[in-house]
N, CA, C and O atoms as a GROMACS GRO file, in nm:
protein
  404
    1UNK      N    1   0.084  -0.117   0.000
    1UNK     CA    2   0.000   0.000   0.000
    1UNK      C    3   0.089   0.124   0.000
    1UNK      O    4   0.173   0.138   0.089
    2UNK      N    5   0.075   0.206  -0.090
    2UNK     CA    6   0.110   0.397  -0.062
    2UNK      C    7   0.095   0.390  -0.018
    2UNK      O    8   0.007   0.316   0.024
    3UNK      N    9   0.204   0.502   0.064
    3UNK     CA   10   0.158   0.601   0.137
    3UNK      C   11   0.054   0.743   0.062
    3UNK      O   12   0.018   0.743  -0.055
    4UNK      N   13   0.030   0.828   0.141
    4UNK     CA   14  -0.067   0.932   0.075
    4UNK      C   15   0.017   1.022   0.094
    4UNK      O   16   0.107   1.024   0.178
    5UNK      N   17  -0.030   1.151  -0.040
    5UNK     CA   18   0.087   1.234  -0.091
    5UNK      C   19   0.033   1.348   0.010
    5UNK      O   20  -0.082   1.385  -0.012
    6UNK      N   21   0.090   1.397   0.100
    6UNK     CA   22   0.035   1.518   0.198
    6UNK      C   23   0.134   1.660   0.175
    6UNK      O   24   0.254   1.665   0.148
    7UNK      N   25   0.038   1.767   0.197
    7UNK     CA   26   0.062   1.893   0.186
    7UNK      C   27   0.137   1.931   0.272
    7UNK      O   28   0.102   1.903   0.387
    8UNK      N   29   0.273   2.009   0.254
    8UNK     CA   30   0.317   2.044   0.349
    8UNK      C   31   0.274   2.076   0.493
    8UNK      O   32   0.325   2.051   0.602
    9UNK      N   33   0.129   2.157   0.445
    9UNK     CA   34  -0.014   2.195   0.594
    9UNK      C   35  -0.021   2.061   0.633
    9UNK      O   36   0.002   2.036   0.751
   10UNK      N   37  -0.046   1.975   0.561
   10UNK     CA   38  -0.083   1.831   0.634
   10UNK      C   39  -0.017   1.746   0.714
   10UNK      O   40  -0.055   1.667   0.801
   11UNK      N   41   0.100   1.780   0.664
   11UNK     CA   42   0.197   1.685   0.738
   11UNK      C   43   0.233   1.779   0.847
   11UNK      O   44   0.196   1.725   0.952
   12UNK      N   45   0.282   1.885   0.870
   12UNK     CA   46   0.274   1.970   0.964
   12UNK      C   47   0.201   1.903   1.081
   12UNK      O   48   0.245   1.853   1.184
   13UNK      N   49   0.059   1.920   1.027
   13UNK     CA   50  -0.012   1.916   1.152
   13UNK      C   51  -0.051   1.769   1.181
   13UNK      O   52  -0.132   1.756   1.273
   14UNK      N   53   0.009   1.612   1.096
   14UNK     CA   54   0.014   1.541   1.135
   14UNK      C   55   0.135   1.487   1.250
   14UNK      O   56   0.127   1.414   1.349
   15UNK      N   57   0.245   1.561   1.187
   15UNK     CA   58   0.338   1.614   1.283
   15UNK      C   59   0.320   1.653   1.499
   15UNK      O   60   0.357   1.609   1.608
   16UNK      N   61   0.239   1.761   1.436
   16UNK     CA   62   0.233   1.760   1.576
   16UNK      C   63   0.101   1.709   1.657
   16UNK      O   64   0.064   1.727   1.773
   17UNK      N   65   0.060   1.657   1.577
   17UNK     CA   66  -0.068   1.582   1.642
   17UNK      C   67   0.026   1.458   1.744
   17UNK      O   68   0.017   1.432   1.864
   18UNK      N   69   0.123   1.396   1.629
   18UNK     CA   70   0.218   1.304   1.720
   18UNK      C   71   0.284   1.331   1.823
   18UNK      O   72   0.288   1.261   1.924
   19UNK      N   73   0.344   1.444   1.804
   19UNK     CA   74   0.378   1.549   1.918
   19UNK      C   75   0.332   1.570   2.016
   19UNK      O   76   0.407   1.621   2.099
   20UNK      N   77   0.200   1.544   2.054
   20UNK     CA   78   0.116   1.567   2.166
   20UNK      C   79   0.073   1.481   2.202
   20UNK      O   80   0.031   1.495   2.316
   21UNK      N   81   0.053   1.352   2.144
   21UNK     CA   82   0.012   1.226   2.134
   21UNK      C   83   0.189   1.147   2.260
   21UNK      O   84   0.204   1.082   2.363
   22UNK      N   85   0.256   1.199   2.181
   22UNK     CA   86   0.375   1.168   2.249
   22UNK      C   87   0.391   1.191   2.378
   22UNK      O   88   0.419   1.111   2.467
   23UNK      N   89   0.366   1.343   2.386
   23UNK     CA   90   0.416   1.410   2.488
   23UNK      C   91   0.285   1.328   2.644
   23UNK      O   92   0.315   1.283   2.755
   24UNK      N   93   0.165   1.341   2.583
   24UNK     CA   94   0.035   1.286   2.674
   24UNK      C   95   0.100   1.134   2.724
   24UNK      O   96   0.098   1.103   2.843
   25UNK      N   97   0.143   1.069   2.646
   25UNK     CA   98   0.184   0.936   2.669
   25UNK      C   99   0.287   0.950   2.801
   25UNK      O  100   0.271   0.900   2.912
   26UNK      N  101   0.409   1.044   2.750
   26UNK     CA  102   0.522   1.055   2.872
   26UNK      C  103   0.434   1.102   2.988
   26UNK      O  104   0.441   1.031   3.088
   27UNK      N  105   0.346   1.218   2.994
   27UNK     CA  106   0.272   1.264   3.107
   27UNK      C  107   0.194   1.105   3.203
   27UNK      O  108   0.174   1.072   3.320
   28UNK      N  109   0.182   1.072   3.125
   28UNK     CA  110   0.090   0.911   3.194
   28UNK      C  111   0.206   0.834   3.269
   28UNK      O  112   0.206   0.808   3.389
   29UNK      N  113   0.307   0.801   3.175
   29UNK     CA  114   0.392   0.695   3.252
   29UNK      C  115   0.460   0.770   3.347
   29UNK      O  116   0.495   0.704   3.444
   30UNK      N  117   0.496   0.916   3.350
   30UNK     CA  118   0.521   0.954   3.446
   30UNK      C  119   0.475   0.950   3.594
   30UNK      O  120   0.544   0.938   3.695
   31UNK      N  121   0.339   0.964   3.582
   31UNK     CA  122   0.271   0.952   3.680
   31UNK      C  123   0.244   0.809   3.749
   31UNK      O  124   0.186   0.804   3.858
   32UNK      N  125   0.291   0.685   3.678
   32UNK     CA  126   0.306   0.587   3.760
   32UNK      C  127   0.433   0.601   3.799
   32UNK      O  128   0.450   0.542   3.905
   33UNK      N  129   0.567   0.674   3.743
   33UNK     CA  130   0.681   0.640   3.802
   33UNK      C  131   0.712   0.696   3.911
   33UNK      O  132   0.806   0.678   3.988
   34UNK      N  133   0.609   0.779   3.913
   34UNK     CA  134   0.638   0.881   4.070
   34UNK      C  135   0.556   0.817   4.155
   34UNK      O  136   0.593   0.836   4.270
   35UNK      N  137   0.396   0.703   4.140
   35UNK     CA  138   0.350   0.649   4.220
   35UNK      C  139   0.213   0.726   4.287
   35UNK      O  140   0.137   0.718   4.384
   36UNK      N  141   0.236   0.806   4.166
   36UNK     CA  142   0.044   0.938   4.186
   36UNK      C  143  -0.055   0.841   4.140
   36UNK      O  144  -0.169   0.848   4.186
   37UNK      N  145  -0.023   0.746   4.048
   37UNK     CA  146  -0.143   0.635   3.995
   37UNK      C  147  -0.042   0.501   3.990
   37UNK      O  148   0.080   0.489   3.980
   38UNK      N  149  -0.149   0.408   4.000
   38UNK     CA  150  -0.090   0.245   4.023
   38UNK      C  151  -0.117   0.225   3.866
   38UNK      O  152  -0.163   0.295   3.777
   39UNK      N  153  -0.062   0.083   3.877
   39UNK     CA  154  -0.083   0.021   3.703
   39UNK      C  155  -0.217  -0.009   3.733
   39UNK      O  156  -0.293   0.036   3.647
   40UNK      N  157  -0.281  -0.077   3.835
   40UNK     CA  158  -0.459  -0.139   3.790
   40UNK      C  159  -0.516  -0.023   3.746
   40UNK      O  160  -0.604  -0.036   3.660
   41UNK      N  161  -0.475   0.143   3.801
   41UNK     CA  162  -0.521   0.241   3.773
   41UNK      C  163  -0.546   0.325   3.629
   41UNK      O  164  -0.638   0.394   3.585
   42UNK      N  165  -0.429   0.286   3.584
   42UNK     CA  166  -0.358   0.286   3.467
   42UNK      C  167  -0.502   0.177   3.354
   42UNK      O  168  -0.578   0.225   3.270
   43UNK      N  169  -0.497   0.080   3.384
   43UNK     CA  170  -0.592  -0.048   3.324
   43UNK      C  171  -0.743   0.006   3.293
   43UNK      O  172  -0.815  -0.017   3.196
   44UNK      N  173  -0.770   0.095   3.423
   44UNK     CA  174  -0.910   0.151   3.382
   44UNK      C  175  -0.949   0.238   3.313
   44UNK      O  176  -1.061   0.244   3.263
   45UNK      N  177  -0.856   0.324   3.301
   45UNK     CA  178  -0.857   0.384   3.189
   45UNK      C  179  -0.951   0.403   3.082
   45UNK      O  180  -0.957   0.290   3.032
   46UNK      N  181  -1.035   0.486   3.010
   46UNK     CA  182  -1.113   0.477   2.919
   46UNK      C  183  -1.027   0.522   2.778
   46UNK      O  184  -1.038   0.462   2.671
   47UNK      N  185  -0.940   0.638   2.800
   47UNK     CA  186  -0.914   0.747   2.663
   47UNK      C  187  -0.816   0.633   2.585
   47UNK      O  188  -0.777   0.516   2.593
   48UNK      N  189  -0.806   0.749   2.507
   48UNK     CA  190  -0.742   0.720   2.357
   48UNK      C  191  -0.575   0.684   2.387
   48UNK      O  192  -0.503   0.589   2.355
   49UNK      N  193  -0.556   0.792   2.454
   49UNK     CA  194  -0.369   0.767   2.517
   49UNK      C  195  -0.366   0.658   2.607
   49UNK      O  196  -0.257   0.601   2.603
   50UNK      N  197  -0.437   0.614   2.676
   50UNK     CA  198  -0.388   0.505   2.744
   50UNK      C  199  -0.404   0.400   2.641
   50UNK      O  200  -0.294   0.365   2.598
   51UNK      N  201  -0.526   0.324   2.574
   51UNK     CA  202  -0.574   0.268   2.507
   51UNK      C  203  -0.438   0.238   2.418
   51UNK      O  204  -0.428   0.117   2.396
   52UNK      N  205  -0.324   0.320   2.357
   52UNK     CA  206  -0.277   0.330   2.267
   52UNK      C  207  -0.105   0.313   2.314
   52UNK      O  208   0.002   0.316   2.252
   53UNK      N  209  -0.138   0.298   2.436
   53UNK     CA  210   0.017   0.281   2.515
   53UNK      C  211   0.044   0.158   2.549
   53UNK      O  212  -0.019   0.104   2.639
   54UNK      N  213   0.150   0.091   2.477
   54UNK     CA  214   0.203  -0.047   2.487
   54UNK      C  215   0.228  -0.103   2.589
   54UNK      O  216   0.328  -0.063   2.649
   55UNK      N  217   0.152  -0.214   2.648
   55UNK     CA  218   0.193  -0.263   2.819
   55UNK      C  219   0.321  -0.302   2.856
   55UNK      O  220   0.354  -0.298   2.975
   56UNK      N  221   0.414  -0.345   2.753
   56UNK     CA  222   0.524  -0.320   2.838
   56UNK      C  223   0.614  -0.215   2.844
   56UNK      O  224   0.732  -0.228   2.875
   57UNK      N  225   0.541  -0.071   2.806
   57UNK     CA  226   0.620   0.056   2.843
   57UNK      C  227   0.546   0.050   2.983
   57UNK      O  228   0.604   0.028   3.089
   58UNK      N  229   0.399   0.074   2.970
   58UNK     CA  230   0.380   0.065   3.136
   58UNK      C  231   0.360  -0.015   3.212
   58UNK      O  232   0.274  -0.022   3.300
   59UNK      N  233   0.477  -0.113   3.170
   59UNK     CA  234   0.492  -0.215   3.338
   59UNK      C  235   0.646  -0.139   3.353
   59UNK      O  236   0.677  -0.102   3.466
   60UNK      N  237   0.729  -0.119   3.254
   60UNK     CA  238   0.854  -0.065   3.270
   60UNK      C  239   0.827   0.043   3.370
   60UNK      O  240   0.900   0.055   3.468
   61UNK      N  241   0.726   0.120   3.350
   61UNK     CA  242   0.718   0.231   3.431
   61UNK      C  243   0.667   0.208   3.566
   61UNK      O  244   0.659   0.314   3.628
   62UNK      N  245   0.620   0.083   3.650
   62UNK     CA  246   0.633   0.089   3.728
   62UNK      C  247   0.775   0.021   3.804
   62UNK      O  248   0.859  -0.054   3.754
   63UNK      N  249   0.765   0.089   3.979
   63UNK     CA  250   0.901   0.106   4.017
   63UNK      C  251   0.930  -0.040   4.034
   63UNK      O  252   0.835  -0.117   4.048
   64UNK      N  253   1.057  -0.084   4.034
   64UNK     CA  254   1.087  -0.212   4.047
   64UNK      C  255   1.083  -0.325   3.935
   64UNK      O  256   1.142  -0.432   3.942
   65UNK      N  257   0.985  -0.273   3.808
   65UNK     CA  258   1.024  -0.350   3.704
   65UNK      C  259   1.093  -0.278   3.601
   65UNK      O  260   1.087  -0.157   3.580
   66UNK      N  261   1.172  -0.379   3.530
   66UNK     CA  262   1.264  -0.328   3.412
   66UNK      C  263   1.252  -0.402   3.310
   66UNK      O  264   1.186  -0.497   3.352
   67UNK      N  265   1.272  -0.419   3.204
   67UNK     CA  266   1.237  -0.523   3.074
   67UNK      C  267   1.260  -0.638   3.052
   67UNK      O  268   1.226  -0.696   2.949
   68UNK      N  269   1.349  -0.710   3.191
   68UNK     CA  270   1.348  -0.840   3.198
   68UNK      C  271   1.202  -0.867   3.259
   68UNK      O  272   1.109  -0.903   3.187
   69UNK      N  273   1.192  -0.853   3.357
   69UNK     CA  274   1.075  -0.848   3.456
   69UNK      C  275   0.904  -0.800   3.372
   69UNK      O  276   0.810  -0.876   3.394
   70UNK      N  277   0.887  -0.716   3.311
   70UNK     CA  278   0.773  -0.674   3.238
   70UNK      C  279   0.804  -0.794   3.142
   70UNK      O  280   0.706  -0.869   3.146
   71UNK      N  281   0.895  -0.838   3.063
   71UNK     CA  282   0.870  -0.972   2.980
   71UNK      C  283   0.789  -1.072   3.034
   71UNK      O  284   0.676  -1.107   2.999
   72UNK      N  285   0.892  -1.130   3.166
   72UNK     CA  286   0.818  -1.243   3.222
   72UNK      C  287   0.723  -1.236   3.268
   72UNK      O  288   0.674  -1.342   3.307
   73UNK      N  289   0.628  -1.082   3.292
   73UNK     CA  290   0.514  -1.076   3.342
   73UNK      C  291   0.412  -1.079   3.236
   73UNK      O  292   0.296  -1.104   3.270
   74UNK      N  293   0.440  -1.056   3.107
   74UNK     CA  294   0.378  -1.033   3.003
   74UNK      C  295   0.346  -1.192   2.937
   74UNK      O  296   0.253  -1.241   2.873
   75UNK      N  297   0.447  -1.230   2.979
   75UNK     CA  298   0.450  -1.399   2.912
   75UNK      C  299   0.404  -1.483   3.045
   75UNK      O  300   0.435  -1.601   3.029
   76UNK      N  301   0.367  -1.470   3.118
   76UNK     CA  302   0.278  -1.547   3.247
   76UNK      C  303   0.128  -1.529   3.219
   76UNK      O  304   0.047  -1.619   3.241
   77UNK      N  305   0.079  -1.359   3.147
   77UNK     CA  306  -0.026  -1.376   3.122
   77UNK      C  307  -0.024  -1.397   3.056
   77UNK      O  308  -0.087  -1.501   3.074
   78UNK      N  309   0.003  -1.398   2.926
   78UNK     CA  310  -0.018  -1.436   2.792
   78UNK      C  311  -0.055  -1.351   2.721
   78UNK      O  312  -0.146  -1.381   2.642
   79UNK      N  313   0.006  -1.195   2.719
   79UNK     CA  314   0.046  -1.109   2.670
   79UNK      C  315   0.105  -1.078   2.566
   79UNK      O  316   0.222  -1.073   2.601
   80UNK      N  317   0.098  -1.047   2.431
   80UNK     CA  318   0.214  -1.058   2.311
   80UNK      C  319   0.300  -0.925   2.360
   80UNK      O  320   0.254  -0.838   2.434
   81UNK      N  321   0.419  -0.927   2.311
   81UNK     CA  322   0.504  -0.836   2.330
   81UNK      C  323   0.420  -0.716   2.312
   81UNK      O  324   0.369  -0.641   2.395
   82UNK      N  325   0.416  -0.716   2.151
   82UNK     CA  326   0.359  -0.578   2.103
   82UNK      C  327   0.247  -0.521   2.131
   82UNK      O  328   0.214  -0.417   2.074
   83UNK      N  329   0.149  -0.596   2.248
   83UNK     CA  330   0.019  -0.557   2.252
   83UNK      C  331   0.002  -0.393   2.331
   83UNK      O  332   0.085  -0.328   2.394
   84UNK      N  333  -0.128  -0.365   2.298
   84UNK     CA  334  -0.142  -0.254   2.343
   84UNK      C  335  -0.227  -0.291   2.478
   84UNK      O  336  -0.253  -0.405   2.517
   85UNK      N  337  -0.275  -0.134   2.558
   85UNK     CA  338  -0.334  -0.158   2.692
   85UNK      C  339  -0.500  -0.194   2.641
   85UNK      O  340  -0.583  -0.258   2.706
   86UNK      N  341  -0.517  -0.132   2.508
   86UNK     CA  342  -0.653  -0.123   2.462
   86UNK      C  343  -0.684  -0.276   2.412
   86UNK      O  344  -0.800  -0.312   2.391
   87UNK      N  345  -0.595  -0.344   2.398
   87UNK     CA  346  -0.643  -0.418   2.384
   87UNK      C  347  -0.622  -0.618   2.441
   87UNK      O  348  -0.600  -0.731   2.395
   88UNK      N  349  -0.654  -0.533   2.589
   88UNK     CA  350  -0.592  -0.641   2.649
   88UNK      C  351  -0.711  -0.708   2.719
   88UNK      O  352  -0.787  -0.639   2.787
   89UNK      N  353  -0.726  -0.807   2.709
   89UNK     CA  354  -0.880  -0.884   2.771
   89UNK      C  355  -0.884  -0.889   2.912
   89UNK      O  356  -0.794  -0.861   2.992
   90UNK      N  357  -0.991  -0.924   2.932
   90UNK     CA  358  -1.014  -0.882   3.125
   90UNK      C  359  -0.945  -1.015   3.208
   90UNK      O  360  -0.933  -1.023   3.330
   91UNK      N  361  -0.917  -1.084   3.138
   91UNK     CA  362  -0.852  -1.205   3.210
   91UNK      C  363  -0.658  -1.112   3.221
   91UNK      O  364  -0.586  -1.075   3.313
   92UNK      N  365  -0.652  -1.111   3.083
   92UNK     CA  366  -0.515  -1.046   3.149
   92UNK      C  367  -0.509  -0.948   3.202
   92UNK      O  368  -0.426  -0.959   3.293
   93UNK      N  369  -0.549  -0.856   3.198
   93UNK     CA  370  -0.581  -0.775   3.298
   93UNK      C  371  -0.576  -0.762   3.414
   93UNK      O  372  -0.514  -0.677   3.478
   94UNK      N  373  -0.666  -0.878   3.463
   94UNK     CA  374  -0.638  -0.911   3.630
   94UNK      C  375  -0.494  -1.016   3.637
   94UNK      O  376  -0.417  -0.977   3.726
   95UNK      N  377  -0.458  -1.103   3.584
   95UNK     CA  378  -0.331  -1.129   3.592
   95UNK      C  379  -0.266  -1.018   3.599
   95UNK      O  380  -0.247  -0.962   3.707
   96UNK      N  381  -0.229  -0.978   3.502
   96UNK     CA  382  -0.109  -0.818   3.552
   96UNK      C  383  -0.120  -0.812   3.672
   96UNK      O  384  -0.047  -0.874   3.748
   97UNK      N  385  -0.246  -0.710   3.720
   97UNK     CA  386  -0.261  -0.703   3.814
   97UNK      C  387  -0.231  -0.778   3.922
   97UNK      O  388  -0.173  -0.747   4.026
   98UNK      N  389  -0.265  -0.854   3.894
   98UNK     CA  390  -0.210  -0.976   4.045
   98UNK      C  391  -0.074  -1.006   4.026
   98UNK      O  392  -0.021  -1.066   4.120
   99UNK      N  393  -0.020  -0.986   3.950
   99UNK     CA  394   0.160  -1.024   3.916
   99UNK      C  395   0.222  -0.926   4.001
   99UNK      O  396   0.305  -0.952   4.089
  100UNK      N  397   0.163  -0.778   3.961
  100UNK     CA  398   0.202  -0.700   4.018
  100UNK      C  399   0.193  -0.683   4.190
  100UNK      O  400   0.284  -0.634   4.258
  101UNK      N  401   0.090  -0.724   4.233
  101UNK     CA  402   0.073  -0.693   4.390
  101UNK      C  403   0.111  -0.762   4.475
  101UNK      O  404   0.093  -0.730   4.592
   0.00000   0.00000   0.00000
């Protein structure tokens, strides 16, 4: 598949749509790394930025795990690497959760 031929205006502002998309994402994991929100907290989540944030950036982001550790937690539930938070079923879900506590 093309890509689509975009207007300098277009790409611009597809540009910083990512830009903010980005920046909202760091604002989230931040806030578990400081421990203002938990990961189950994180899980309930309704919006678009969480929905769209890969679970093992935010298990990385909580304290005490690092990317060995978010693997093996990801592969206990049965987690694919690449999955997102949006689309993670309620069974794994509460696994995480319980991995974590």
């Amino acid at each position: 598949m093309a890509l689509p031929v975009l207007t300098p205006a277009q790409r611009q502002a597809a540009l910083e749509k990512a830009a903010e998309a980005r920046a909202a994402r760091a604002a989230l994991l931040a806030k578990i790394k400081k421990g203002e929100m938990s990961f189950a907290d994180l899980l309930d989540r309704e919006d678009e930025i969480t929905k769209k944030t890969k679970v093992s950036q935010a298990l990385r982001a909580v304290k005490g795990v690092g990317p060995a550790k978010a693997n093996a937690l990801m592969e206990q539930a049965g987690v694919d690497p690449n999955r997102r938070i949006g689309g993670l079923g309620a069974q794994q879900r509460r696994k995480l959760v319980d991995a974590l506590s």
